[in-house]
N, C-alpha and C positions, 0 to 999 in steps of 0.2 A: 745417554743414548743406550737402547739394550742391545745386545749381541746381534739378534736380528735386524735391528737396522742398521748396523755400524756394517755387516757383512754385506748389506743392500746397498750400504754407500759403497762399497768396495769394487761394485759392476755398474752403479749409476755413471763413475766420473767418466775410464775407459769405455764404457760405449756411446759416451756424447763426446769425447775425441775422435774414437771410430767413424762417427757418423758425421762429424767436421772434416775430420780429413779428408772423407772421402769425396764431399763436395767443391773441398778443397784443390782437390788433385786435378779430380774430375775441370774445374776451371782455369786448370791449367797453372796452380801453382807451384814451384818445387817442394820438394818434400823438406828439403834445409828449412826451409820460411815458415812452412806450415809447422814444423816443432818448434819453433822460436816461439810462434804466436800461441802456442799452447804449449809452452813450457814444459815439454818433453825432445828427448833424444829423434834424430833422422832415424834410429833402430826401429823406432816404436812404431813411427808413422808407416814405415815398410811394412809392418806386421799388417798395421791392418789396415793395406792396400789390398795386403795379399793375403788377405781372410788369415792371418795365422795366429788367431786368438780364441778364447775357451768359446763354447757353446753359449753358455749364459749370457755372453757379454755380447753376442751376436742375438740372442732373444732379445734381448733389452736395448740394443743398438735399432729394432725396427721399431720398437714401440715411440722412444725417441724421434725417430726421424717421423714418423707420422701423427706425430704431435705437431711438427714443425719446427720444432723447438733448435734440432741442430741447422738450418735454413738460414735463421733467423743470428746465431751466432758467428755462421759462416761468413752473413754476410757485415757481420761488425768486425771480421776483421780484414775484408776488400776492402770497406771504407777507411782501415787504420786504425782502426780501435787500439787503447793500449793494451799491451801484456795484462794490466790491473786487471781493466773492465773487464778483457776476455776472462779472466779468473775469477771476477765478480760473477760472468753469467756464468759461468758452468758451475759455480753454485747455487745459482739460484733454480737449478734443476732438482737438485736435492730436493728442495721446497716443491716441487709440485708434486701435489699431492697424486695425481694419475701415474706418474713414473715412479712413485714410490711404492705405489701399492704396487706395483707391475714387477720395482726389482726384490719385492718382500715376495713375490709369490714365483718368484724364479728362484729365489733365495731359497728358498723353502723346499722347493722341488730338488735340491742337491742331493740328499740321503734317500733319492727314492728312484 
């Protein structure tokens, strides 16, 4: 993997948690459950309730969500989805090829 995409992976995961949680919350779940099911700290999911995360990761948390992409994860885990699968889809974001060109050209825009 080259440096520029291993750094694009580095704002793809965080902004498809960001834009889970938030639909998450929004449907009224606790913040404790919603980091369970994406396998991060109650700390994390706080941050970005309350917007307290980088720039970039807020660029590429819109692109995400209107792809649908975080919608669609949110709701595998209403349904129950495991811990796994949820970790299975938020990789499979990586893979799409529209949010990777999206977080390589946010990537990119860092030194400028």
């Amino acid at each position: 993997m080259s440096l520029a995409n291993a750094e694009a992976m580095m704002l793809v995961i965080p902004a498809a948690r960001a834009a889970i949680s938030k639909i998450l919350a929004k449907g009224g779940m606790p913040q404790i459950e919603i980091a369970k099911m994406l396998g991060i700290t109650q700390a994390a999911i706080s941050k970005y309730l309350s917007g307290d995360y980088s720039k970039r990761v807020k660029e590429l948390e819109k692109g995400i969500s209107s792809e649908g992409i975080a919608e669609r994860i949110a709701s595998q885990v209403i349904s129950g989805a495991s811990v796994s699968d949820i970790a299975a889809s938020l990789d499979l974001i990586a893979r799409n090829k529209a949010i990777m060109r999206l977080a390589l050209g946010i990537s990119a825009k860092r030194g400028k």
